[in-house]
C-alpha positions in Angstrom: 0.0 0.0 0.0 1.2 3.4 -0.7 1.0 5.7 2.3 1.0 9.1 0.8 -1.7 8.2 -1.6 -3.7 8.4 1.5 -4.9 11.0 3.7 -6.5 8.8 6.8 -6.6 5.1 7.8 -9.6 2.9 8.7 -10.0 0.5 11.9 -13.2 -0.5 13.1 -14.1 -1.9 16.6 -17.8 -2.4 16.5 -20.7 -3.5 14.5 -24.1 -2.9 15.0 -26.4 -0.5 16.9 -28.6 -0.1 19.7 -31.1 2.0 18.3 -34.0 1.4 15.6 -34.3 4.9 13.4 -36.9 4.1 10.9 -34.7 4.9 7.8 -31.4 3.3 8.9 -30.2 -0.3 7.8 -27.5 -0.9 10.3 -29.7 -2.6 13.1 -31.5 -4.7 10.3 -27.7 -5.9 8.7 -25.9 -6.2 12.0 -28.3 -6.4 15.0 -29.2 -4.1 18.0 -26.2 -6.1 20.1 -23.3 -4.4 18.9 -20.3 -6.8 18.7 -17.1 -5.7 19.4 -13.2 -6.7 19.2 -11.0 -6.8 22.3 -9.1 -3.7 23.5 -6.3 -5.9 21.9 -7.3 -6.5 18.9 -7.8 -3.2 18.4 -4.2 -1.7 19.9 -2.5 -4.8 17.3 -3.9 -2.8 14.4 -3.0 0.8 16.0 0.5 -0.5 16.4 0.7 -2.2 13.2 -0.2 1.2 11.5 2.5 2.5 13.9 5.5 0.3 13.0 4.6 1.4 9.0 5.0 5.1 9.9 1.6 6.2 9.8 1.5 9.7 11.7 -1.7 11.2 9.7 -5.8 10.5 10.9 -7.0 7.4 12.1 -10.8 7.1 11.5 -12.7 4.5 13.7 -15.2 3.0 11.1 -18.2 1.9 13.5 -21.8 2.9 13.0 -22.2 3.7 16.2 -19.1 3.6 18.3 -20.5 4.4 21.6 -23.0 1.5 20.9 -21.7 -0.4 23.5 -21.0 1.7 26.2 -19.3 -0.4 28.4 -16.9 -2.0 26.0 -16.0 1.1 24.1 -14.8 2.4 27.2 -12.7 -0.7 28.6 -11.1 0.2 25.0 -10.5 3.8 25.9 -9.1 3.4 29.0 -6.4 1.0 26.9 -6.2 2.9 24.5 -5.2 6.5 26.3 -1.9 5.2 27.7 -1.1 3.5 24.5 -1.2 6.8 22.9 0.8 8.4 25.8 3.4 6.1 25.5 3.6 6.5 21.6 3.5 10.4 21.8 -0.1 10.8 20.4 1.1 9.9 16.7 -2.1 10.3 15.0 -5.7 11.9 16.6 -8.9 9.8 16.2 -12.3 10.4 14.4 -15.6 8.4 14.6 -19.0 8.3 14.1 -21.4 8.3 17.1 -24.7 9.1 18.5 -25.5 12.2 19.9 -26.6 10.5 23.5 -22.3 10.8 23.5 -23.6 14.1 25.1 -24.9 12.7 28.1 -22.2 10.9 29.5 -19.1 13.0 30.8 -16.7 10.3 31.9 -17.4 8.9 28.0 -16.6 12.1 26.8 -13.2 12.8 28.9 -12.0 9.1 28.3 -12.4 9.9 24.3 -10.0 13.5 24.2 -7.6 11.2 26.7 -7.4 8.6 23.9 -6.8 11.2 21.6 -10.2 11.7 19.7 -10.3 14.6 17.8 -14.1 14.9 15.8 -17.0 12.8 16.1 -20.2 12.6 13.5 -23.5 12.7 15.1 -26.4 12.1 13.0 -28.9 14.6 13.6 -31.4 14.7 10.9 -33.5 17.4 11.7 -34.0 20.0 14.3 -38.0 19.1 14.4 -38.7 17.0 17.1 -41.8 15.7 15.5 -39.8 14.3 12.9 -37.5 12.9 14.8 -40.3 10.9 16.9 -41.7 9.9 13.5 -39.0 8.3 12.5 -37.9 6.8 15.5 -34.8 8.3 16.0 -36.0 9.2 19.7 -32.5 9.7 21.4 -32.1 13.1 19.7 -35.1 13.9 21.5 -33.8 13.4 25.5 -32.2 16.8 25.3 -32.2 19.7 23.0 -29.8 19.2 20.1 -27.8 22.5 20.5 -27.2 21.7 24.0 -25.9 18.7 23.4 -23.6 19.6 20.1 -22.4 22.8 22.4 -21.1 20.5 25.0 -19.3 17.7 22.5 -17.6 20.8 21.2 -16.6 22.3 24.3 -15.0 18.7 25.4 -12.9 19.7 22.6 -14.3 17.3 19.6 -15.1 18.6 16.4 -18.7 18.5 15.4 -19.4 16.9 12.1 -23.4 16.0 11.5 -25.8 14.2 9.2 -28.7 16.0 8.1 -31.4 14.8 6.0 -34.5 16.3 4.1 -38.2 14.6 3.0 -38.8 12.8 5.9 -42.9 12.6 6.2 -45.2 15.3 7.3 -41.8 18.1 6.8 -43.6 21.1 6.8 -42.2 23.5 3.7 -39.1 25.4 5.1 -37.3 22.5 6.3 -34.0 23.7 4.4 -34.2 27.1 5.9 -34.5 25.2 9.7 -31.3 23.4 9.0 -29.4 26.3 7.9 -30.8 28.3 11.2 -29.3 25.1 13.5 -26.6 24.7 12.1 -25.7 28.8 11.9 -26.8 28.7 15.8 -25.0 25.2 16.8 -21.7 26.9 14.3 -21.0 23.0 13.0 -18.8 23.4 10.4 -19.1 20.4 8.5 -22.9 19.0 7.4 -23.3 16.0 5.5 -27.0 16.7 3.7 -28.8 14.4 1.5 -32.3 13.3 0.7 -34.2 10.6 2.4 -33.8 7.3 0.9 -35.7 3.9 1.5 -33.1 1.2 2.2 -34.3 -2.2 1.2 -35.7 -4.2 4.3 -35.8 -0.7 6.8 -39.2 0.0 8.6 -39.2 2.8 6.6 -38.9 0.4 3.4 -41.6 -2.0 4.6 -43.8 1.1 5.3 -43.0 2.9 1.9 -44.2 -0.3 0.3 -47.3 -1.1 2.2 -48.4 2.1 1.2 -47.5 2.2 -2.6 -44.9 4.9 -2.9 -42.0 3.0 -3.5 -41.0 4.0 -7.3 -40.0 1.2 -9.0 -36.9 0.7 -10.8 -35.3 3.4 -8.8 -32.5 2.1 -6.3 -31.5 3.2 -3.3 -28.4 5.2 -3.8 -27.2 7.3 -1.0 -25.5 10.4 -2.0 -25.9 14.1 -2.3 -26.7 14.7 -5.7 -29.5 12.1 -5.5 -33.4 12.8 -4.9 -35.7 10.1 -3.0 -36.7 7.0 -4.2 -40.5 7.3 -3.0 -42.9 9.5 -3.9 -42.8 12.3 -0.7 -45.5 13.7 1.2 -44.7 17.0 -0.5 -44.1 18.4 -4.0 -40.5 17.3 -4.8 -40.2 20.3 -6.8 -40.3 22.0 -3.2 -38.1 19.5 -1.9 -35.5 19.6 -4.3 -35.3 23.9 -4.6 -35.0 24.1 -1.2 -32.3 21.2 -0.9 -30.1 22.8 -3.5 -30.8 26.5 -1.8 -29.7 25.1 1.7 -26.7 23.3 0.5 -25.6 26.5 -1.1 -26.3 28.8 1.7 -24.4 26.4 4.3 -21.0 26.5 2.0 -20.8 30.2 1.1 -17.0 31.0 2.0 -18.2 33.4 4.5 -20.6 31.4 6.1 -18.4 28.1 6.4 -15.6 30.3 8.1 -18.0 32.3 10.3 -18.8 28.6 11.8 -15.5 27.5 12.0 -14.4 30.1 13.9 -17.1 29.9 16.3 -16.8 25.9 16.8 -13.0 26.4 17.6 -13.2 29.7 19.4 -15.6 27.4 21.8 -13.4 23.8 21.8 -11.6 23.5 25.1 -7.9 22.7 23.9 -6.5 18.9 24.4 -4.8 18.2 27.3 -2.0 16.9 26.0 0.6 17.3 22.5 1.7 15.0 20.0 5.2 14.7 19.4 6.8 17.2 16.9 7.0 15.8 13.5 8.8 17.6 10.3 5.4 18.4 8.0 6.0 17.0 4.5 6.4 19.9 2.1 2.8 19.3 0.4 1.5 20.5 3.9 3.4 24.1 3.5 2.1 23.9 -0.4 -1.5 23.4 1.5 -1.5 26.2 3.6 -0.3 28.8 0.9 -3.2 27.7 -0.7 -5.3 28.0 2.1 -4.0 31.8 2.6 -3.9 32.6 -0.8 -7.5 31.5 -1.7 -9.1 32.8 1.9 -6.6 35.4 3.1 -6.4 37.5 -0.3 -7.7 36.3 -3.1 -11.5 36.4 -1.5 -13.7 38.7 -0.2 -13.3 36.7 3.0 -9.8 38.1 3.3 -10.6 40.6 6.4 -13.1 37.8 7.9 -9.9 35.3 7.6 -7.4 37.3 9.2 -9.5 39.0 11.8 -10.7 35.3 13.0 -7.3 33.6 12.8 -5.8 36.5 15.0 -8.8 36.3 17.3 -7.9 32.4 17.5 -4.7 32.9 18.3 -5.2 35.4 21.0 -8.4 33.8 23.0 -7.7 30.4 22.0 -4.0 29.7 20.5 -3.6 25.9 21.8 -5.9 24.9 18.7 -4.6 27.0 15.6 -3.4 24.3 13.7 -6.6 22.2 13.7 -8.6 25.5 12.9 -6.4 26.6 10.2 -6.0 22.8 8.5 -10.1 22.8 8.9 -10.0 25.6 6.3 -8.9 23.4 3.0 -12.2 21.5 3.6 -13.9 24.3 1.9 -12.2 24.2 -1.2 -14.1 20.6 -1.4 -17.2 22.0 -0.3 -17.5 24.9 -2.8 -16.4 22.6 -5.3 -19.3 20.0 -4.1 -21.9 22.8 -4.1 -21.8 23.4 -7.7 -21.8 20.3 -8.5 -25.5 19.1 -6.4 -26.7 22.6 -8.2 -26.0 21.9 -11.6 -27.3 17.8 -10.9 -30.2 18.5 -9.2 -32.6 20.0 -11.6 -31.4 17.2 -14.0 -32.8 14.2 -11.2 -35.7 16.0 -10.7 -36.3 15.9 -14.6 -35.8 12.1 -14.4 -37.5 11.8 -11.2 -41.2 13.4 -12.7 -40.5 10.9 -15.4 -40.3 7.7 -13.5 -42.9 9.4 -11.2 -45.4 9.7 -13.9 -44.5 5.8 -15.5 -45.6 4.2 -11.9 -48.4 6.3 -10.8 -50.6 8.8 -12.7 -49.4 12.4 -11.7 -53.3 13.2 -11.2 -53.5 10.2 -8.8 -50.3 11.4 -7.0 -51.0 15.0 -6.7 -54.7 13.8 -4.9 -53.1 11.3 -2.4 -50.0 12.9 -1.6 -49.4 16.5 -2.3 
């Protein structure tokens, strides 16, 4: 394997989750039990990534990591002085749900072990919808509460949003944009709804006759649902594309960034100093270039990164290496605008093949 050719590692420790969310496969595939490896298993692969000279992310591949509370943390308390006595040689990233929030020592044990940013699905800031769809543990305490206080451990908020879940009133892209401008997550992953073969929500879809046929499950962000919604998809789609594009305007995607760090509590401890390959020094000129002058973010850019370093210096380097994400972003944007309106095109079309539009726009809309 060539190691440059990669930017972050994969080890996974669990599989399964606890919980039954409506529209998610992962309890049907793997069970409600999660199963996990041994706090050995698991340090074998960290070492063996190690001894290759691996110094760069390590993402921790689970569905739900903190699935299994008490295993997960027999691992971390492993896992922490295995880091300590290897100097911290590369941070940690997961995915996780957002009950994370309610357990402190679960928290503490994951910055010890070197954890760096955690993804949190959470769907929607309606709470009706959440119920709906059965994803009732983002309903135990409000979501910006709990996002404020994973950030302020010191993990970076990354979170899963989704839009055309049943009975969304109209506006639902303009509520996202609000949470996530008030929460200041940087990073949203935002897609439309889509039935996953054998899900509750599948069955459901099914019983009901609103599963379009010939139309796959396919989950990305430049792909429109595979069931006829209980609103126009016209409306779904326009205020999809208008949300993405809002959320990763240069301005807005710094102003957010800034905030979330400004907020993080620093880690408590430092990796060992390690010479930066030269593509890293070529990545932040680009960063300053393309933010810092050639932008009309430049005076937002500098203004925030001196404001970092004065009120919150310890974590400049992941604030400033957080910037490059946006040239992805912008580049991303452009392309779920210019896709869109052609799925939607496709979509009326296998829309009006299964189901008479008259019959549709009666039932449904």
């Amino acid at each position: 394997m060539e190691l440059d050719a990669y930017s972050e590692m994969s080890v996974q420790f669990s599989r399964g989750c606890p919980f039954e969310c409506e529209f998610c496969d992962i309890s049907v595939r793997y069970g409600r039990k999660p199963r996990t490896k041994t706090p050995a298993q698991v340090l074998a692969e960290l070492e063996t990534l190690y001894n290759l000279g691996w110094r760069l992310p390590v993402f921790i591949v689970d569905d739900n990591f903190i699935g299994n509370k008490r295993h997960v943390k027999l691992l971390l308390q492993e896992l922490a002085p295995w880091m300590a006595e290897h100097g911290y040689p590369f941070p940690l990233s997961t995915e996780a749900s957002l009950n994370l929030a309610e357990d402190d020592e679960l928290l503490e044990l994951m910055i010890a072990a070197n954890f760096s940013s955690v993804f949190v699905g959470i769907e929607t800031p309606n709470t009706d919808s959440l119920t709906l769809t059965k994803k009732h543990q983002n309903t135990r305490q409000p979501l910006a509460d709990a996002v404020e206080k994973i950030n302020r451990a010191g993990l970076r908020v990354m979170a899963g949003f989704i839009i055309g879940l049943d009975g969304e009133k109209p506006g639902a892209g303009d509520r996202i944009i609000d949470f996530v401008e008030a929460t200041a997550i940087p990073h949203t992953v935002f897609s439309m709804l889509q039935a996953l073969p054998n899900t509750a929500l599948w069955d459901r879809l099914k019983q009901e006759g609103r599963l379009l046929e010939g139309n796959e499950e396919n989950i990305n962000q430049t792909t429109l649902t595979n069931f006829i919604p209980t609103r126009p998809i016209e409306q779904l789609a326009q205020e999809y594309v208008s949300c993405f594009w809002e959320l990763y305007k240069p301005e807005s995607y710094l102003g957010r960034l800034y905030r979330h760090y400004l907020n993080m509590k620093p880690k408590p401890h430092h990796p060992k100093l390690v010479m930066p390959k030269l593509i890293y020094f070529w990545a932040l000129l680009i960063i300053i270039w393309r933010n810092g002058i050639k932008r009309q973010t430049r005076f937002q850019f500098w203004g925030q990164l001196f404001s970092i370093l004065r009120h919150n210096p310890q974590v400049w380097k992941r604030y400033l290496s957080d910037h490059a994400y946006l040239e992805h972003f912008l580049e991303y944007r452009q392309i779920v605008h210019d896709q869109i309106p052609a799925q939607l095109t496709e979509f009326l079309a296998a829309l009006a093949k299964t189901r008479p539009l008259a019959e549709v726009a009666g039932e449904v809309y």
